[in-house]
DRENBA-451526 format. One record per residue (C-alpha): x, y, z; residue in three letters. Coordinates in steps of 0.05 Angstrom, whole numbers, plus 32768, in hexadecimal, padded with zeros to 4 digits. Layout:
XYZALA
...
***
This chain:
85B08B9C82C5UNK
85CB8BC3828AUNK
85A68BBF8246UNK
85D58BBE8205UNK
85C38BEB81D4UNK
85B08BDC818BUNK
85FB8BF18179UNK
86198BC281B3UNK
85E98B8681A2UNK
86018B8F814EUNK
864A8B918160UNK
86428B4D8190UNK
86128B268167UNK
86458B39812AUNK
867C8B218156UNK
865C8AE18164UNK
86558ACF811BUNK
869F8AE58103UNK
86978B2280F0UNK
86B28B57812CUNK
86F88B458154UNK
86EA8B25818DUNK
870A8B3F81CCUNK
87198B0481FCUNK
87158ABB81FDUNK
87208A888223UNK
873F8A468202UNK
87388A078224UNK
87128A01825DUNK
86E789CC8279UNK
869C8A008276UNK
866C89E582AAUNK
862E89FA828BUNK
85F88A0982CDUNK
85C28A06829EUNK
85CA89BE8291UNK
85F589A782CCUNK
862F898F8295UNK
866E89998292UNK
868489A4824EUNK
86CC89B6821FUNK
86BD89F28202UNK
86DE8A3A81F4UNK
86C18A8281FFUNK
86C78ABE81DAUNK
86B28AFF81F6UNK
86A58B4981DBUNK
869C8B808202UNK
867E8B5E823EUNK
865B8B31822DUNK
86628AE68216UNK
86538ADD81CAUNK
866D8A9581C9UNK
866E8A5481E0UNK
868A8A1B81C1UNK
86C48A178187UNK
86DD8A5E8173UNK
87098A49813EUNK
86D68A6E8113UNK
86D68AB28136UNK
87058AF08129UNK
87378AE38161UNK
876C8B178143UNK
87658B428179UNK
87538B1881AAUNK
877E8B1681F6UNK
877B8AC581FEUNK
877B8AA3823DUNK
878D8A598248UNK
87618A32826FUNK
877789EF8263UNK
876989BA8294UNK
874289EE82BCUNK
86F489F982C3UNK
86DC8A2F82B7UNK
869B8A4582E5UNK
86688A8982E6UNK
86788AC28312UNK
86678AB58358UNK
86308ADC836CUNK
861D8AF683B7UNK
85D78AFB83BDUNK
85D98B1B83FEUNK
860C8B438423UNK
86258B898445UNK
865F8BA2842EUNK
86698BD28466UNK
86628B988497UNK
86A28B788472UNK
86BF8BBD8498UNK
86DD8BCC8454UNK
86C98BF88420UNK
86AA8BF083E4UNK
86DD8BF983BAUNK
87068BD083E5UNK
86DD8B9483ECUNK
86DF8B8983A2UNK
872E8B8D83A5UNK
87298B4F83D2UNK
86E78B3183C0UNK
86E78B2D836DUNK
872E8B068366UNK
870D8ACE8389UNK
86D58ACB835CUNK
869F8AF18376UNK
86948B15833EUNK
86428B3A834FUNK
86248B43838BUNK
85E58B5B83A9UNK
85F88B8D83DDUNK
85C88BB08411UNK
85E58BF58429UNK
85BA8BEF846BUNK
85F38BFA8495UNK
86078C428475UNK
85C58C528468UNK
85B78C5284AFUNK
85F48C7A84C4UNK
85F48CA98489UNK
85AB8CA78470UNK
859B8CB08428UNK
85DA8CD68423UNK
860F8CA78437UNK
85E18C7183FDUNK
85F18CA783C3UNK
86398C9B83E3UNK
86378C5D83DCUNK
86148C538399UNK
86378C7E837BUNK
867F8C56838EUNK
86688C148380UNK
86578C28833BUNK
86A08C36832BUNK
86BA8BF08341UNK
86C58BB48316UNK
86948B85833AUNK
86518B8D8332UNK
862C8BB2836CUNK
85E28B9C836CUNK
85CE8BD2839DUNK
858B8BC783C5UNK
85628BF983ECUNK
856C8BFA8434UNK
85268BE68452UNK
852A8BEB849DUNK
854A8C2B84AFUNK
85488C2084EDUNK
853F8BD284E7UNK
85068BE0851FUNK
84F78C24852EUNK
84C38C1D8567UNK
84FC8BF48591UNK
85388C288581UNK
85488C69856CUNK
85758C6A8529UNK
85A18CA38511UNK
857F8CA084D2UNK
85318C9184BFUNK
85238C878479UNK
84D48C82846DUNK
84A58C608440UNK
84998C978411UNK
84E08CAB8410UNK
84E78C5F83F1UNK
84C48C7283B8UNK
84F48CA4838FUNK
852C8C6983A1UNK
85008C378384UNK
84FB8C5B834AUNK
85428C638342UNK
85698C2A8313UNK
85A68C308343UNK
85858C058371UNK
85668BC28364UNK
853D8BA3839AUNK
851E8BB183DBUNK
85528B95840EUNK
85498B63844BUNK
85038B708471UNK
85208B6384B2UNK
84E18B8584D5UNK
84C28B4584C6UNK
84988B558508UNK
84858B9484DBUNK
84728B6884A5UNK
844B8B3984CBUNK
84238B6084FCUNK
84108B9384BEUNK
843A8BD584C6UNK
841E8C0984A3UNK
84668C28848BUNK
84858BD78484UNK
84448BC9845AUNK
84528C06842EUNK
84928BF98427UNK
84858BB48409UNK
844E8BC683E0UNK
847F8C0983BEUNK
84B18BD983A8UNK
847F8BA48392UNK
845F8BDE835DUNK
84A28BF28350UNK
84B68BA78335UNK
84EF8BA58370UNK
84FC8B5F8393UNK
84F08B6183D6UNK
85258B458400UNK
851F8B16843FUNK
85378B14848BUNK
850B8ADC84B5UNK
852E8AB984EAUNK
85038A818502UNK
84CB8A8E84DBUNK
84988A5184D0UNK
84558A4284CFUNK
84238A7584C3UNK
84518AB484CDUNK
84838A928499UNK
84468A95846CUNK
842E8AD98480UNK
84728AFC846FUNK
84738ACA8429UNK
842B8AED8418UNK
844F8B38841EUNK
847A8B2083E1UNK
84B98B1183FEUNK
84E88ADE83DFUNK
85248AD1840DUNK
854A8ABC844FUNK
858C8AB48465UNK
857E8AB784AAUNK
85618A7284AEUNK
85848A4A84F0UNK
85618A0884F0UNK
855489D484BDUNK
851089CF84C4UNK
84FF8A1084B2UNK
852E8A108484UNK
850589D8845DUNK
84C289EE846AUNK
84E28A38844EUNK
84F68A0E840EUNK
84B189F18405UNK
84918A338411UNK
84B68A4783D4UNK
84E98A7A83F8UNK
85298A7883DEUNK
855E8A678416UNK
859F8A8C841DUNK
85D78A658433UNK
86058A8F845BUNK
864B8A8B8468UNK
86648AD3848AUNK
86998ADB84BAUNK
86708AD184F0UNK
86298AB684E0UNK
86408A7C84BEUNK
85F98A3D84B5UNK
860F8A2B846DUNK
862A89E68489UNK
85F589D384B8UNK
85B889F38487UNK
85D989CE8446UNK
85E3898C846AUNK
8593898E8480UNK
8585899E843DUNK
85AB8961841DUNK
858D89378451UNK
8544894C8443UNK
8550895583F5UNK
858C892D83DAUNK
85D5895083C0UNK
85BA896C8382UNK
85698976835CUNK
853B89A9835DUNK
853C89BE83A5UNK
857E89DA839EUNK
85638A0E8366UNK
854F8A3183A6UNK
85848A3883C8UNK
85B98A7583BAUNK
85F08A8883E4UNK
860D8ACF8409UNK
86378AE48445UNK
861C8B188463UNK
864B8B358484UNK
86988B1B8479UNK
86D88B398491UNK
870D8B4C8467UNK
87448B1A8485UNK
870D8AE2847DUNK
870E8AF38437UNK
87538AF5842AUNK
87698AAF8458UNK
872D8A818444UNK
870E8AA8840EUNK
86CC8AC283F4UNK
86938A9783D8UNK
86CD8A6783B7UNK
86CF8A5783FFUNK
868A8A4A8406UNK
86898A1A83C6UNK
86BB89F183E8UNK
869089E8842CUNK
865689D383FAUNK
867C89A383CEUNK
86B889878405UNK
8694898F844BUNK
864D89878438UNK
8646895683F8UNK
8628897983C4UNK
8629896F8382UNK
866589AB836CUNK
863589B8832CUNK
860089CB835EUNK
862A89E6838CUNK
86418A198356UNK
85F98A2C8341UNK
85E88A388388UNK
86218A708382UNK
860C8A89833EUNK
85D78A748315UNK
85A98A6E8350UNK
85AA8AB78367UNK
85B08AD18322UNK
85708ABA8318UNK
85588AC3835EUNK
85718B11834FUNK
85498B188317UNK
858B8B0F82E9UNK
85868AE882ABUNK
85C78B048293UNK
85F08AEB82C8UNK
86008A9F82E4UNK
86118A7582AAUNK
86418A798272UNK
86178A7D8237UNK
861C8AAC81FAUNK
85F98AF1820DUNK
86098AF08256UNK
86338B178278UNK
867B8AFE8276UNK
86818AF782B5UNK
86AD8AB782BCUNK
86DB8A9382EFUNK
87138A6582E3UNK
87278A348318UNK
875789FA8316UNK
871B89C28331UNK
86DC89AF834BUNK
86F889A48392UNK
872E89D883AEUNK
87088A118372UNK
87488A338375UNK
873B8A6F834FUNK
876C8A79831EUNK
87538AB582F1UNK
87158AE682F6UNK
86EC8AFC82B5UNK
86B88B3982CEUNK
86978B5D8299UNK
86BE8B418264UNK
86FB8B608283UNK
87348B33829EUNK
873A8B5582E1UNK
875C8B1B8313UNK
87918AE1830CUNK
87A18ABB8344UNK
87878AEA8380UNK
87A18B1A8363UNK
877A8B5A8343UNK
87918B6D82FFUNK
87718BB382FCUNK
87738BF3831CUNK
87438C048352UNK
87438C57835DUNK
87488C6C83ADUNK
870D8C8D83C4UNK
87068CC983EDUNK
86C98CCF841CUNK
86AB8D0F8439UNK
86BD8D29847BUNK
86718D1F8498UNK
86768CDA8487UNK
86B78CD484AFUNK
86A58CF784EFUNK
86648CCE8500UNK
867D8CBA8551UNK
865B8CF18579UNK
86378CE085B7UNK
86198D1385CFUNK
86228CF28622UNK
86608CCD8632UNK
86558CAC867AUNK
867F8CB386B9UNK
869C8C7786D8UNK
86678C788703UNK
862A8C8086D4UNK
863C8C3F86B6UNK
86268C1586F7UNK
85ED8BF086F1UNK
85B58BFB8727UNK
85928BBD8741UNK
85408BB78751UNK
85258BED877DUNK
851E8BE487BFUNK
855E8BAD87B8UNK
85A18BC987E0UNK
85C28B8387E1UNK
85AE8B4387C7UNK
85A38B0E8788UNK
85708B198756UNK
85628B008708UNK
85728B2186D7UNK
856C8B248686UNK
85A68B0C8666UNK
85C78B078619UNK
85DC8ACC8613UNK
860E8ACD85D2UNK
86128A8C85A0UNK
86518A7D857AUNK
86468A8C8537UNK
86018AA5853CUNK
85DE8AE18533UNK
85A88AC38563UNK
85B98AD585AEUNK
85998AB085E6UNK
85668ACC8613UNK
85868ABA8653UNK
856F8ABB869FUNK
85A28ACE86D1UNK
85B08AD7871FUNK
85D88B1A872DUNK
85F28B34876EUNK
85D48B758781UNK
86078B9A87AEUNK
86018BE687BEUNK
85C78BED8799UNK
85EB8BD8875CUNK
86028B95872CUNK
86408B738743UNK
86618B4D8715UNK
86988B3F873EUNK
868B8AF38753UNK
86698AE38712UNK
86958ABD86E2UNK
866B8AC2869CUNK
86468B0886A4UNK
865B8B498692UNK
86428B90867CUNK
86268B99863DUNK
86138BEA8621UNK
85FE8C1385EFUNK
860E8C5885E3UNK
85E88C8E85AAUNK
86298C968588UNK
86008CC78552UNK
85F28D09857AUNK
85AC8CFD857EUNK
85988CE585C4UNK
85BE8CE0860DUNK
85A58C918604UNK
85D88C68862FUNK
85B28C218637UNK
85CD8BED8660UNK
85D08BA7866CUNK
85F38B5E867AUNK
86098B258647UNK
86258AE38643UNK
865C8AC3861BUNK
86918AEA8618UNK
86B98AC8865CUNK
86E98B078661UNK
872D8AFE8679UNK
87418B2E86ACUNK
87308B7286A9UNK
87158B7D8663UNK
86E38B94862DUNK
86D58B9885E2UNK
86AE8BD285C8UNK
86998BE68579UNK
86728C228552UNK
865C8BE28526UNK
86148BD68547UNK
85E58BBC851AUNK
85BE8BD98508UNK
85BC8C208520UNK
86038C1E852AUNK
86098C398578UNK
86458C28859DUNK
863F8BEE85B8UNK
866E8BDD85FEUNK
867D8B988624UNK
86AB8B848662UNK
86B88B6E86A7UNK
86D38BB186B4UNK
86AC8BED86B3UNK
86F58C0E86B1UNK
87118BE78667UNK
86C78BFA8656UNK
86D48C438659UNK
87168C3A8645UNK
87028C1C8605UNK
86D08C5285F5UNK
87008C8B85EFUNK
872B8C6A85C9UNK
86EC8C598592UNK
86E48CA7859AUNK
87248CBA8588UNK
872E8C928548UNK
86E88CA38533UNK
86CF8C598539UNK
86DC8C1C8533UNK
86E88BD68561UNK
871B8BD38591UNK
87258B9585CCUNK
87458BAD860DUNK
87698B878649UNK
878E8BA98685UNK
87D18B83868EUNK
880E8B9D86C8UNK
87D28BDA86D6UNK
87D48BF9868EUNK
879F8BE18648UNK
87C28BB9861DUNK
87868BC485DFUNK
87888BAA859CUNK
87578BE78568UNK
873B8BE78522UNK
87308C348515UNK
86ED8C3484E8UNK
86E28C7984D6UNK
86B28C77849FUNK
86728C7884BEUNK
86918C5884F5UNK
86868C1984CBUNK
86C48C108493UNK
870B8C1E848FUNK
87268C458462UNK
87688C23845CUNK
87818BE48431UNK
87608BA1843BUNK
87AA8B7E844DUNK
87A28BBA848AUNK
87668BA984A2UNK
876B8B64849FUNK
87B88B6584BEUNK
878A8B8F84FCUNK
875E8B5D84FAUNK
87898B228505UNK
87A38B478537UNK
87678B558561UNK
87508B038555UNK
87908AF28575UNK
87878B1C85AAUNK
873E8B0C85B9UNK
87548AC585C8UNK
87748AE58602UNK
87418B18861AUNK
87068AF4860AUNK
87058AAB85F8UNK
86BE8A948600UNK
86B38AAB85BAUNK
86D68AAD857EUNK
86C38AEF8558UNK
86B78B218593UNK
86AC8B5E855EUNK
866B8B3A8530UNK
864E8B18857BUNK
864C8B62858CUNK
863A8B838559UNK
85FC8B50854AUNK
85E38B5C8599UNK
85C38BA28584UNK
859A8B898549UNK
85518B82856AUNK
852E8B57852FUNK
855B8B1B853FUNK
854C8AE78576UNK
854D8AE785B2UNK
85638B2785DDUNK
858B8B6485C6UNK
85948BAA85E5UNK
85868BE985C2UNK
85838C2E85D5UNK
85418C2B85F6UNK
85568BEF861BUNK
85518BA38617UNK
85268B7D85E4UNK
85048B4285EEUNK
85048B3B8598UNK
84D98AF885A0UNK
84A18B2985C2UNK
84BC8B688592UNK
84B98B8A85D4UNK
84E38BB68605UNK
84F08B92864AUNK
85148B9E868BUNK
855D8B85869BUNK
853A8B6286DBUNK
85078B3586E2UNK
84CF8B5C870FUNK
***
């Protein structure tokens, strides 16, 4: 948050009574006030940037004032993301506000995990530093699991307790970010417990990540100070989350999308509107760039809430502003009142919230989707773009699979990932393979097939392997990605050990990125998203990536039709402290036991 200075608050409390020019305002909108939950006529008159009035301005110095018309529109708060990654949007950040802030969003709260496990401390001064220079404003927390579980995988980076506390006492980042070693947190950790306790003394929030949590280990990782969770699945711990006093984020990504189901439990257990809703904000997580530009940003998600699920739009549009302002810490954000930031969305109603012009920091910045201001291109070092080394690269043969000892030919069980559309969640799945040679067979199965993991950071020869579910591959084919959260190894899938290997060299040679592969008349046909910074981002435009994009959607419908967003079902397999079974480089985790297991059942 920045403080004004004596000068700054003189020149806008002098403005608000007449006597300094105003610089903007905004004549005849229909304000709804989030304070109040009204709805009422009223202009606004801004200097600097922040809001000095509300109400009739006829009284004001408006000789220098750039007006804007608002009649017959309403005119709401900036939209406010109270959770996401901006790397995982595979743009950068720079980038995502290009996209992002003409559809209202006009703050967020942004955890750097992904390039802070990648790049370290480093690639977060990289990061900081750019977000700084955008016109959205970049609420930047502290990454607080790097690795997100470091006795179950090894990380390219390791950031430690004590190396939290110069961060914490830096104002460039605001909060501790999702604790998603919530095994750390409830079984006592010595370096999670630190951690926590660092950002507590330092006056830092202390962000949530508890998938399933209830009963007494909901209320063990509440008593460590945390506040949040958008990870919730079902509404029954979503409620029992609510009454524990956690506030629930409501997420809508590209991927992991429970807004509809968690809202509608929420309206059935509490009504469309009252004071249960004061704890519910909103994020994405992790949304793609042509998800952003087709169906929008969290305009998008006020339309689910008011058009799909039945709330009350008033409430629905605190849930996306004033909610995590004040969730955040942020009395200066969420509501058009004098002294806030002027941070303000027009949109034509209360239904389609068409947004038809941006206000962010008093500056108009967006009309009609469109950005009015200049973002400057940004040039990234060449460590940051050469981060896909693996130190072992596997023959054909090294990726087969040996069975059981002692088992030459045969059938035996095996531990599967099961992947769930639209879920971050896999299933823990048991499964009969052949055993022929000594080796897995996939060649009669019709749902199975290979699942790695490669150290893509130089660091170990760590080639883990394993079987999933979900995918139903069409022909000879696999998908393969540097995006892994969230140690970011590269992660390979198939039916054909051949596409497999296929697919990896061609990640190597554009330095990252996600690419789907199918052998058609004996030659891969491939569809690739080059993602050279940090293996993570593009560097190009957002239209680019989200033309590639398109392209590889339409594609996957060919290669791979049992699910619809092959890229974040991958990506999400690697992340050990989310239910049920994932594979890192030390092997397969049963995360429900927060333990290492074998691929077959003994």
């Amino acid at each position: 948050m920045k403080h004004r200075t004596a000068e700054e608050l003189t020149i806008q409390v002098a403005a608000a009574m007449g006597d300094e020019p105003i610089d903007l305002v905004i004549i005849g909108g229909k304000v709804v006030n989030t304070i109040t939950g009204e709805i009422l006529d009223a202009d606004i008159a801004i200097k600097d940037e922040r809001i000095v009035q509300v109400g009739n301005c006829d009284e004001l110095d408006l000789s220098e004032a750039t007006r804007i018309d608002a009649t017959g529109s309403y005119l709401i708060p900036g939209l406010i993301d109270s959770h996401l990654h901006t790397e995982s949007t595979l743009m950068t950040p720079t980038h995502f506000t290009e996209v992002a802030l003409p559809r209202g969003t006009t703050a967020i709260a942004c955890d750097p995990h992904e390039i802070g496990n990648v790049l370290g401390i480093p690639g977060l001064e990289i990061y900081v530093n750019e977000a700084k220079d955008v016109p959205m404003e970049f609420m930047v927390e502290i990454p607080s699991c790097v690795p997100a579980a470091p006795t179950l995988e090894n990380g390219p980076n390791t950031i430690t307790a004590e190396e939290y506390k110069p961060l914490l006492a830096d104002d460039r980042f605001f909060a501790l970010a999702e604790m998603m070693n919530f095994p750390g947190v409830i079984y006592r950790d010595e370096e999670v417990m630190k951690k926590l306790a660092y950002a507590g003394q330092a006056g830092k929030i202390r962000e949530g990540h508890a998938p399933g949590l209830q009963g007494k280990k909901l209320q063990a990782y509440l008593t460590a100070g945390i506040t949040s969770d958008h990870e919730s699945y079902l509404v029954k711990e979503v409620v029992e989350k609510l009454r524990s006093g956690m506030k629930i984020q409501l997420r809508e990504g590209s991927f992991a999308r429970n807004l509809l189901t968690l809202a509608k439990g929420i309206k059935a257990e509490f009504g469309n509107k009252g004071s249960a809703w004061d704890s519910v904000i909103i994020c994405t997580d992790d949304k793609h760039a042509d998800d952003i530009l087709t169906e929008g940003h969290l305009d998008h998600a006020l339309r689910l809430l008011v058009n799909e699920v039945g709330i009350d739009p008033v409430t629905a549009i605190r849930v996306c502003s004033l909610n995590p302002a004040r969730h955040l810490n942020r009395n200066d954000l969420g509501a058009i009142t004098a002294g806030r930031v002027a941070n303000i969305v027009k949109i034509n109603n209360l239904q389609e919230f068409k947004v038809e012009d941006v206000i962010a920091q008093g500056k108009h910045v967006a009309k009609n989707h469109e950005l009015l201001v200049e973002l400057a291109e940004r040039e990234y070092p060449d460590w940051a773009l050469d981060t896909v080394n693996p130190k072992y690269i596997p023959s054909l043969a090294e990726y087969r699979i040996a069975g059981p000892d002692n088992l030459k030919d045969g059938m035996v069980d095996a531990h599967v990932i099961g992947v769930i559309e639209h879920s971050l969640v896999s299933d823990h799945l048991i499964r009969e393979v052949a055993i022929k040679n000594g080796y897995v067979d996939l060649s009669d199965s019709v749902d199975l097939a290979y699942y790695f993991l490669l150290d893509r950071h130089d660091n170990t020869e760590n080639f883990a392997k394993s079987l999933v579910s979900g995918f139903d591959f069409q022909g000879e084919a696999a998908v393969a990605s540097t995006v892994a959260h969230d140690s970011h190894q590269l992660l390979l899938t198939g039916n054909s050990i051949e596409a497999i290997d296929f697919a990896l060299h061609k990640l190597i040679e554009n330095h990252g990125g996600q690419i789907i592969v199918q052998k058609q008349d004996n030659e891969y046909e491939y569809r690739v998203l080059p993602l050279p910074y940090a293996g993570l981002m593009s560097t190009e435009s957002p239209e680019q990536v989200a033309e590639k994009m398109i392209e590889m959607k339409a594609f996957s419908k060919q290669v791979c039709p049992g699910i619809s967003e092959p890229f974040m079902s991958l990506s999400f397999m690697a992340l050990p402290v989310i239910p049920a079974l994932k594979l890192t480089d030390l092997g397969l985790v049963d995360v429900d036991k927060f333990e290492i297991i074998e691929l077959f059942n003994s």
